[in-house]
N, C-alpha and C positions, 0 to 999 in steps of 0.2 A: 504493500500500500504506500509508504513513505515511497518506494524508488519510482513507482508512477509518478506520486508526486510532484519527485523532482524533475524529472521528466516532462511531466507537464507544466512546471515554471520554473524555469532554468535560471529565467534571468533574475527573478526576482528573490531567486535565491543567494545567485552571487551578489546582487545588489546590498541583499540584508549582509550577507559575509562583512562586505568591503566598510558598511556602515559600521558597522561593529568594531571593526579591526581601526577604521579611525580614530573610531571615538575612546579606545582606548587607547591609543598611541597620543593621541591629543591629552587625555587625564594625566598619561606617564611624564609628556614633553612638559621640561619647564617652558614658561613662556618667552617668548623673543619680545624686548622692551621697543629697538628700531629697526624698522627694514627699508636698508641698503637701494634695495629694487625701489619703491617707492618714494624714499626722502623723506617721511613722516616717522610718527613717534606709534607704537602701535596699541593698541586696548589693551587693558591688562583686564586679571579678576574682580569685577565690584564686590562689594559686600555688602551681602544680605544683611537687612535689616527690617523692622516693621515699617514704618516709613516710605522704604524704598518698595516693599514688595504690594503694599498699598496704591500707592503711586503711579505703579508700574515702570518705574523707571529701572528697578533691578532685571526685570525681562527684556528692557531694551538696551542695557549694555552691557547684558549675557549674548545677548546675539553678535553685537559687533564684536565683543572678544571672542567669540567664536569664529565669526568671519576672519578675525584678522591674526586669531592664532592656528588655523586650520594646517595639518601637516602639511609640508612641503608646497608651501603658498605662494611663493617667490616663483619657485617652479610650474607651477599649474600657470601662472600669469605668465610666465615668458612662452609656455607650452598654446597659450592662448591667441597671444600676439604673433605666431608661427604658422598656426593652423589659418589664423583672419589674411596673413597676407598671402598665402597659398591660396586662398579663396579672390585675391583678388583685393582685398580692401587695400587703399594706399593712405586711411588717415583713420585714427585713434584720439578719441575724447577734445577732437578741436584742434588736434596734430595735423599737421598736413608730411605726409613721408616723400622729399624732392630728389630731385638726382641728386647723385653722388653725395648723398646718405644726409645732406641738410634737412633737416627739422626745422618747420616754420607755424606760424600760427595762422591759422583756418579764419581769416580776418575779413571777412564780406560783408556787415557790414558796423555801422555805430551810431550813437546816439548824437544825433548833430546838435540837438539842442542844449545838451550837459556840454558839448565843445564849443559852443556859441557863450554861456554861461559862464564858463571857467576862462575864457576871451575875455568879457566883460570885466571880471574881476579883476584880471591883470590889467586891464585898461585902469580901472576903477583903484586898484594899486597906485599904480602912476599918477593918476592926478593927487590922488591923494597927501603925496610926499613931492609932488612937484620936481621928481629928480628925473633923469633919463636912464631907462633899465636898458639891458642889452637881453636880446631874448634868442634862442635858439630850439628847433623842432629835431629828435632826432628820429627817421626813421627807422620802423620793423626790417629786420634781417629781409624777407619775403619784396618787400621794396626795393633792396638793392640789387638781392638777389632772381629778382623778375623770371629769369630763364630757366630758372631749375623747378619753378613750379607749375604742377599742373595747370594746362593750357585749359582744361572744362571749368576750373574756378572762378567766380566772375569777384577777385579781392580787391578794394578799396585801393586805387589809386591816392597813396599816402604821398608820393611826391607832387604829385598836381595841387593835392588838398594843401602842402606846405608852404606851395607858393603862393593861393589865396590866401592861405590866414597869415603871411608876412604881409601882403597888402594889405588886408583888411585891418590888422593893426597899427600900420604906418598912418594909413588914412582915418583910423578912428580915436589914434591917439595923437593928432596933430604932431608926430615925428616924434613924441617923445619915447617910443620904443623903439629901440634897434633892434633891425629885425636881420641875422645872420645865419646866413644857407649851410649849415656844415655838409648838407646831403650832395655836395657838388664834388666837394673831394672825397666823400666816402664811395660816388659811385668810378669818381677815377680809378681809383687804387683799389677796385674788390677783387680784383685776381691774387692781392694779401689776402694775410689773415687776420678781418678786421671783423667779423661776427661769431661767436661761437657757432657751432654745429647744432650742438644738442643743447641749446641754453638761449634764454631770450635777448640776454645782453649782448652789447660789442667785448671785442674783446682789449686790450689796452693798448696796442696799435692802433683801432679802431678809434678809441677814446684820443689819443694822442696826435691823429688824422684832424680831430673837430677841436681840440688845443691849440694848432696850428694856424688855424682857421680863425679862431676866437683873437690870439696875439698876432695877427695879419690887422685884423680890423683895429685891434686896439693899438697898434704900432709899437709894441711893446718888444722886450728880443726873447729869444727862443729858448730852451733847454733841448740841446742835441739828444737823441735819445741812444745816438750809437755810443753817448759817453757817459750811459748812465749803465751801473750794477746790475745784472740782468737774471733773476732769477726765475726759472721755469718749474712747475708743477705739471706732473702726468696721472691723467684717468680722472676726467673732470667730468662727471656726466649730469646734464644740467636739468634744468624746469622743466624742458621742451621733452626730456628722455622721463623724467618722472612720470608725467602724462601720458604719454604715450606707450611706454615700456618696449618700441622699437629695437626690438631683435638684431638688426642688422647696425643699430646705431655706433659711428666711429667716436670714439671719446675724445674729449678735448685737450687742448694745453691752457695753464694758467699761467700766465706772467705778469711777474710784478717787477719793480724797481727798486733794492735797495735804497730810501732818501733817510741820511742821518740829519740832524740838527732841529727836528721839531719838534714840536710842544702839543701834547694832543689832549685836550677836555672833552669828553662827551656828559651832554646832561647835566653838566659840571662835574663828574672824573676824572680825573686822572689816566691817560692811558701810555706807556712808554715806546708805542710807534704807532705808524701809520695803518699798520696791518694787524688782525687778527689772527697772526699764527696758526694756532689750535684747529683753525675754520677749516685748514687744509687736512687733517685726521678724516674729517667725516666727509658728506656727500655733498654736501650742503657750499662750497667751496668757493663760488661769488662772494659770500657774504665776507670775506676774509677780508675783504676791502673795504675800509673805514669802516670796521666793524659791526658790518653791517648797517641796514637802517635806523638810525634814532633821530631825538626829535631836532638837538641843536649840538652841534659838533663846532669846535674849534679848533684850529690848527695854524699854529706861530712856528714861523721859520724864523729859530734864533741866528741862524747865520744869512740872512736876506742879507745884497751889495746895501753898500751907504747908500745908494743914489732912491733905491727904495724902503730903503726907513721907513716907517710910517704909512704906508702904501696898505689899503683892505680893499675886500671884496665882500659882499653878504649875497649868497648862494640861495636860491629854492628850488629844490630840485625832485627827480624819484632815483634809484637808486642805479640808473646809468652813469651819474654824476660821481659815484664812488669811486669808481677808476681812473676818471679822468681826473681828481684832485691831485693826484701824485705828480703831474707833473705842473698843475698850476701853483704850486707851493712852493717852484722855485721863481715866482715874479710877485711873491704880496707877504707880506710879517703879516697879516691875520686875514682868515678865512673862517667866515662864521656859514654853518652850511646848514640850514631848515629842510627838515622834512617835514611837510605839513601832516603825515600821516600822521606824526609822534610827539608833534609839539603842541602842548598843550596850555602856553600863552598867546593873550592874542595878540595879533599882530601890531596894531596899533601901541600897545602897551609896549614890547620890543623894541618898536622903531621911534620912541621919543628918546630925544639927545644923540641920537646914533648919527654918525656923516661916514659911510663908504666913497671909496673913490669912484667903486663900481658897481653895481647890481645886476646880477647875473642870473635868470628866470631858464631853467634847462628840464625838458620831460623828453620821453617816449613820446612819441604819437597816442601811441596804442592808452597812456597815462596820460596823456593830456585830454583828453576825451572821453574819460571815465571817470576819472578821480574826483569826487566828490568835494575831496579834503582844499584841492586851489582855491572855493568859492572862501576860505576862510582869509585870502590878500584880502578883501575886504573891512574885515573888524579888527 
């Protein structure tokens, strides 16, 4: 009787097996706290309580540590991402998969309104303090790199849109924005390597490309960059590969520049370089630069020439501007650098008694047109 049975539900017998055999290989497995493959911190065991199982929230973050401590989880997702492009799929969770293994983002289209708003503001900035900002848009990787992505995507023409919103700010803020192209020398020079692969940022070539750019206009002189400490990092696998978990994806290089003689505050801290060291252990590995995003970051070049003594900048930025400090800190003794995400004075309050020589307004596209946090240049 039982071998008929089985016989007659085979599968559902091996099925029950495999449940089984799981779930107890799950009960035995301690749990994994990060995973590597994804970049996140992962669920651990809640604990039961009256409270919680009331509530039902012990039932709902029993599930997700199950989800995310599931045997060989890592694996089943790369085993996932293998099977989908054998089928044919070429874009994962808003990834777009490009030739010769670029990673871009699936960016068709945006809220013109929230980029018309966050426009306003930095206009509404401007008059405010009556000084002249210099401003700059940096294009998505997908924008320079135009040819490697599929031809059936119909993606936001992000360089055309950059060259209206320079006009539109020149003209709406009767000249007192300077409105600066860096996207003209980054599309010279893309046969470098000035965008990550697997990651949304440029990379610090890239950053060092719109520096160049920046001290052109401002007539300022240069930091050669063949005469700066050059150190490289290997197996960078970025946002673009978190997302996506692209199988075939080539990992990146990270390079930074040794700069000694700075003074670094974040938040009012103390920090003894420019860099996050530590950042480069885990996955996470952009963030290594100016350690990350916070709300207000200082940075004093105590060896700046005599001739710039005295010489500041005040920065608003998202965190493409992390890279690119390292080499603006060899032309200003203080750079104060705002992330509106994280700053939690308002603006106005900040900017009384302040005199910079310069103001410097730098986003993504892609974060200029989202980011909620700009509309706060206004208060």
């Amino acid at each position: 009787m039982k071998k008929n049975i089985l016989k007659k539900y085979p599968i559902f017998f091996v099925f029950s097996i495999l449940v089984i055999l799981f779930t107890v290989i799950d009960i035995i497995n301690s749990p994994n706290e990060f995973s590597e493959l994804e970049n996140r911190k992962l669920s651990q065991m809640p604990i039961l309580s009256l409270k919680s199982y009331i509530d039902t929230s012990f039932s709902s973050d029993y599930e997700k540590y199950i989800n995310d401590q599931f045997f060989l989880r890592d694996n089943w997702i790369d085993l996932k991402s293998r099977i989908e492009y054998l089928l044919g799929k070429r874009e994962n969770n808003d990834i777009i998969f490009g030739k010769e293994n670029y990673l871009f983002k699936k960016f068709t289209t945006f809220n013109d309104e929230m980029l018309e708003n966050n426009l306003n503001s930095i206009i509404t900035f401007t008059n405010n303090y009556n000084k002249e900002v210099d401003f700059f848009i940096i294009p998505n990787s997908y924008a320079v790199y135009d040819e490697l992505t599929p031809r059936y995507l119909p993606l936001v023409d992000q360089l055309s849109l950059i060259n209206s919103i320079n006009s539109y700010l020149s003209l709406k803020s009767n000249d007192h924005i300077n409105t600066i192209n860096v996207a003209e020398e980054l599309l010279k020079n893309k046969d470098d390597y000035i965008y990550y692969k697997t990651d949304h940022h440029w990379t610090s070539y890239g950053a060092y490309l719109a520096y160049l750019t920046y001290m052109d206009y401002l007539g300022l002189e240069i930091v050669d960059i063949n005469n700066l400490e050059k150190i490289t990092i290997n197996n960078f696998l970025g946002t673009y590969y978190n997302r996506s978990k692209y199988f075939k994806a080539d990992s990146d290089l990270i390079t930074y520049y040794n700069i000694l003689g700075l003074h670094i505050e974040i938040d009012g801290k103390e920090k003894l370089s420019l860099m996050d060291l530590d950042k480069f252990k885990g996955s996470d590995k952009y963030s290594a630069f100016l350690w990350g995003n916070n709300g207000l970051t200082k940075v004093i070049n105590e060896n700046i020439s005599e001739e710039r003594k005295g010489s500041s900048i005040l920065i608003f930025k998202d965190s493409y501007a992390n890279s690119f400090i390292q080499f603006l800190s060899y032309n200003y003794e203080i750079i104060d650098i705002i992330d509106l995400r994280y700053f939690k004075e308002s603006i106005r309050n900040f900017m009384k008694d302040k005199d910079y020589n310069e103001i410097l307004i730098m986003y993504s596209f892609n974060n200029l047109s989202s980011d909620i946090n700009i509309r706060r240049l206004k208060f």
